[in-house]
N, C-alpha and C positions, 0 to 999 in steps of 0.2 A: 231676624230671620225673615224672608222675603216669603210673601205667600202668594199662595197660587187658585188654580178652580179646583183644585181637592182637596189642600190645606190654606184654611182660611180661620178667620176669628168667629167661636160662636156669635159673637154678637152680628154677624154678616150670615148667620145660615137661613133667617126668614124674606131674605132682600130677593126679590124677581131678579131672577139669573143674571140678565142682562143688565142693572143696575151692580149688582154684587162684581161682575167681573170688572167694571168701571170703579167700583167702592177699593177691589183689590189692587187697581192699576193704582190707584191716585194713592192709597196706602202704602205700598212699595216705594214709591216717588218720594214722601214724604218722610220714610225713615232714613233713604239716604240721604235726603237732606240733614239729617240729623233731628226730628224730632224723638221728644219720647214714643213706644209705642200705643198707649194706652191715648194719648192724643192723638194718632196717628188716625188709631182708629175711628174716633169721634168725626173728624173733618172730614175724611173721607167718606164714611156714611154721609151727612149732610152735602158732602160737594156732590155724590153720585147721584144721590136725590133728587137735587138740584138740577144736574145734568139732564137727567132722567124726564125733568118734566120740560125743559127746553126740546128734548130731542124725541118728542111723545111720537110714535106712530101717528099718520091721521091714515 
């Protein structure tokens, strides 16, 4: 089931907003790829993170 910025995975509810809607995008992306969700979720955290600190405000 594809989430969204009001149904998300707890494990996504402490992520700064702006991260968490990146965590959500790349998690969507990711199940229709076909992974498990429970993987989904792991990478996606870490890729948004990741993201996140590439694309830092200065």
């Amino acid at each position: 089931m594809p989430w969204s910025e009001t149904f998300y995975p707890v494990s996504m509810k402490n992520l700064p907003p702006r991260v968490r809607a990146k965590a959500i995008e790349i998690a969507n992306a990711l199940l229709e790829s076909g992974h498990p969700e429970g993987q989904a979720i792991r990478i996606a955290i870490a890729r948004a993170k990741a993201w996140a600190r590439q694309h830092a405000p200065w």
